[in-house]
C-alpha positions as a printed Julia matrix, in Angstrom:
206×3 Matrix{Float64}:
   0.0    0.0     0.0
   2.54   2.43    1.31
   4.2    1.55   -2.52
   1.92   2.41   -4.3
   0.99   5.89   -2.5
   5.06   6.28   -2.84
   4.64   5.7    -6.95
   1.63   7.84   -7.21
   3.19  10.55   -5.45
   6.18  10.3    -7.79
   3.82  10.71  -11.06
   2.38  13.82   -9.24
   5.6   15.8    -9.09
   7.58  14.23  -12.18
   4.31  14.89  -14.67
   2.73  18.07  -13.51
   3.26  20.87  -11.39
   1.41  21.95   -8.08
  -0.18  24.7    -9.88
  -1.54  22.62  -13.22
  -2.94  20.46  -10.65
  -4.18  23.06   -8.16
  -5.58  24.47  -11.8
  -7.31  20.68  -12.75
  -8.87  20.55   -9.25
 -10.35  24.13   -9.33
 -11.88  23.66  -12.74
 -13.43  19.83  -11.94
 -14.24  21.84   -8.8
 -16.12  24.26  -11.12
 -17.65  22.22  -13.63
 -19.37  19.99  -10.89
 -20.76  22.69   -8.84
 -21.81  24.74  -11.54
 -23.99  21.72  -12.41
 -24.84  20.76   -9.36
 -26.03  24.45   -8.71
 -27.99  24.33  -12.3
 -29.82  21.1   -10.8
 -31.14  22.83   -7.94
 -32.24  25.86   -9.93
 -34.27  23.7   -12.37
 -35.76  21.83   -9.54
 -36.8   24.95   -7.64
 -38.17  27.11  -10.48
 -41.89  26.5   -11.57
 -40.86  26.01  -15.49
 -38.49  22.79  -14.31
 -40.38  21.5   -10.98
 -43.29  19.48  -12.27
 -40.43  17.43  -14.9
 -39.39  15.46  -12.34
 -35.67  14.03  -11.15
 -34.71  13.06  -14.39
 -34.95  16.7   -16.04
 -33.5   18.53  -13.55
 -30.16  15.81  -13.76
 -30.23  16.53  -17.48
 -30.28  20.19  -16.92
 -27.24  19.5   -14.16
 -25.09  17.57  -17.08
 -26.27  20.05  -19.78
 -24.57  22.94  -17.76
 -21.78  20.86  -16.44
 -20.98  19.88  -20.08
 -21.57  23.79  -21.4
 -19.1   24.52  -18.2
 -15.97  22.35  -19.21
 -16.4   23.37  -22.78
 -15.95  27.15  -22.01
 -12.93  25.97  -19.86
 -11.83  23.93  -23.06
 -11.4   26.91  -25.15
 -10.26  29.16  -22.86
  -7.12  26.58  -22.14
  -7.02  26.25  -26.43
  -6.72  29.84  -26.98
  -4.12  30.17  -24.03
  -2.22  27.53  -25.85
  -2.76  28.76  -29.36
  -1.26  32.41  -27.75
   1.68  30.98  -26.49
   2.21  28.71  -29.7
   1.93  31.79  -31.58
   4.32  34.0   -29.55
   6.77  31.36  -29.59
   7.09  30.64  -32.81
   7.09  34.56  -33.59
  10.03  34.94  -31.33
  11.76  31.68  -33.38
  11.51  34.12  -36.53
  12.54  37.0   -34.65
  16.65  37.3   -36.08
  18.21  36.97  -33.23
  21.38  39.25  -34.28
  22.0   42.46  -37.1
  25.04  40.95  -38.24
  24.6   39.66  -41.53
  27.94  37.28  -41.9
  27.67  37.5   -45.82
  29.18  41.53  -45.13
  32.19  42.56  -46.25
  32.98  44.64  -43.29
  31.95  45.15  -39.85
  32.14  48.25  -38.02
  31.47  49.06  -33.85
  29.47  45.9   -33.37
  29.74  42.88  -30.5
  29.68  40.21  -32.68
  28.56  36.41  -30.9
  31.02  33.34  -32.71
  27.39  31.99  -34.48
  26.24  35.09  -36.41
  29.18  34.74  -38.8
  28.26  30.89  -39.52
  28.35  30.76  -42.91
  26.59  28.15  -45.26
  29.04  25.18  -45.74
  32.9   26.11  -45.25
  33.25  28.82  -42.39
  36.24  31.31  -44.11
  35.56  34.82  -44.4
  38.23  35.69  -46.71
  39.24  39.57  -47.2
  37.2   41.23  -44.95
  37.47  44.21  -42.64
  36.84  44.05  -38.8
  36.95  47.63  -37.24
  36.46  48.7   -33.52
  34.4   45.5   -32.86
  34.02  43.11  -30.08
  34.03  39.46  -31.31
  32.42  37.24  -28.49
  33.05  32.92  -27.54
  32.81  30.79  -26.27
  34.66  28.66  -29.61
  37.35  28.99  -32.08
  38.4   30.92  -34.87
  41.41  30.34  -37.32
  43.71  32.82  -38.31
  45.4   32.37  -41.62
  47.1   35.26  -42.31
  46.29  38.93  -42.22
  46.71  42.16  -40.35
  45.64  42.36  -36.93
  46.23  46.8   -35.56
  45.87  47.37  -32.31
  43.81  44.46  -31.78
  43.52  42.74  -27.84
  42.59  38.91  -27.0
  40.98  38.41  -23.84
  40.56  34.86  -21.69
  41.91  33.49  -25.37
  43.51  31.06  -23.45
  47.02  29.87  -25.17
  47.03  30.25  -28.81
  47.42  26.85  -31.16
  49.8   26.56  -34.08
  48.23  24.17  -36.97
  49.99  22.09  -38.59
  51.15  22.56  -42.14
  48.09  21.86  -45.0
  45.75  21.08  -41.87
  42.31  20.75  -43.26
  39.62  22.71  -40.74
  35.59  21.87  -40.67
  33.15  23.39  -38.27
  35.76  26.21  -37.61
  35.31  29.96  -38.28
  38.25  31.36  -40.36
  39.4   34.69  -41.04
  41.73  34.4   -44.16
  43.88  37.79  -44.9
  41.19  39.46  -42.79
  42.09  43.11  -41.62
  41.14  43.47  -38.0
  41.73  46.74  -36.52
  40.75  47.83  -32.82
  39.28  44.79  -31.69
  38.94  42.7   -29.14
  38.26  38.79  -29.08
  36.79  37.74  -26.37
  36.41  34.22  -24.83
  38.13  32.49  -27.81
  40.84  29.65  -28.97
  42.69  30.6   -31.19
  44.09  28.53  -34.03
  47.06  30.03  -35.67
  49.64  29.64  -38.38
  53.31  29.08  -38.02
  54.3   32.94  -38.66
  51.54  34.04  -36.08
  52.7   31.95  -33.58
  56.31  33.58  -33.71
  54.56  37.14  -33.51
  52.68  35.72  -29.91
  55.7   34.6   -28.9
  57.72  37.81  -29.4
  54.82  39.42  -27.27
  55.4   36.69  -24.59
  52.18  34.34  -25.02
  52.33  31.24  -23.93
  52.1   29.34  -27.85
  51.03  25.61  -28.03
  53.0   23.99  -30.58
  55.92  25.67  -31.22
């Protein structure tokens, strides 16, 4: 016995919360008083009285029924409302950076808005006074990188020679100029990695 209280109590807090079933018990609550109250009505007014038991327990269902269908639709529109907000915010673009640019300028710019379709390299572009924002990693092949800072970039990584990248953002002979990368790995080339080492970063393969 004391099981199965112990595995129906379970079901009520895993399945639904205190308030959906506070919510279930107030509207059963509703819908049978409501037609218990329409019962009594039809069995003291003089229309209903003389129809006997059986009327007045038809008129009781009848507004029980009309009851729980009101509640029906207000619980469908609620969920059609939050359906529809939902899926509004979905389309909502969740950024203003459009990665397919050819420059940015004074924007904070999150590692997936420059996702581009298929191979990740944004070749030739210009980065200016910008804030580029991790967590992930983003290649560096090449390039010209003024006055640019790299903060909790942990220790930069030299690639191998003719290392083939997928699922990595790449900035190919990019021109980044008073920047800051923020939260980011960075993958470099050989030549980088002896620039971060003349400014005293730790470099990982080298």
């Amino acid at each position: 016995m004391l099981k199965k209280i112990s595995e129906w109590s379970g079901l009520f807090e895993s399945n639904l919360s205190a308030a959906e079933w506070a919510w279930r018990l107030v509207t059963l609550a509703v819908i049978a008083g409501g037609g218990t109250t329409a019962g009594l009505l039809a069995r003291g007014t003089e229309l209903f009285k003389a129809a006997g038991p059986l009327a007045w327990l038809v008129i009781g269902l009848c507004s029980a029924a009309t009851i729980a269908v009101i509640f029906f639709l207000v619980k469908l529109g609620y969920r059609q409302s939050a359906e529809a907000a939902y899926l509004q915010a979905l389309a909502q673009p969740r950024s203003k950076v459009n990665p397919l640019s050819e420059s940015f300028t004074d924007q904070i710019i999150y590692l997936p808005d420059l996702y581009l379709p298929r191979r990740q390299v944004h070749s030739n572009k210009q980065f200016k006074r910008c804030k580029l924002v991790g967590p992930g990693a983003i290649a560096m092949l090449g390039g010209s990188y003024i006055r640019t800072g790299f903060l909790e970039a942990g220790s930069p990584i030299v690639l191998p020679e003719n290392t083939l990248l997928s699922g990595v953002l790449v900035l190919d002979n990019c021109t980044v100029e008073d920047c800051e990368f923020i939260g980011i790995t960075l993958l470099i080339n050989k030549a980088a990695g002896e620039e971060f080492k003349k400014m005293g970063a730790p470099v990982v393969g080298m």
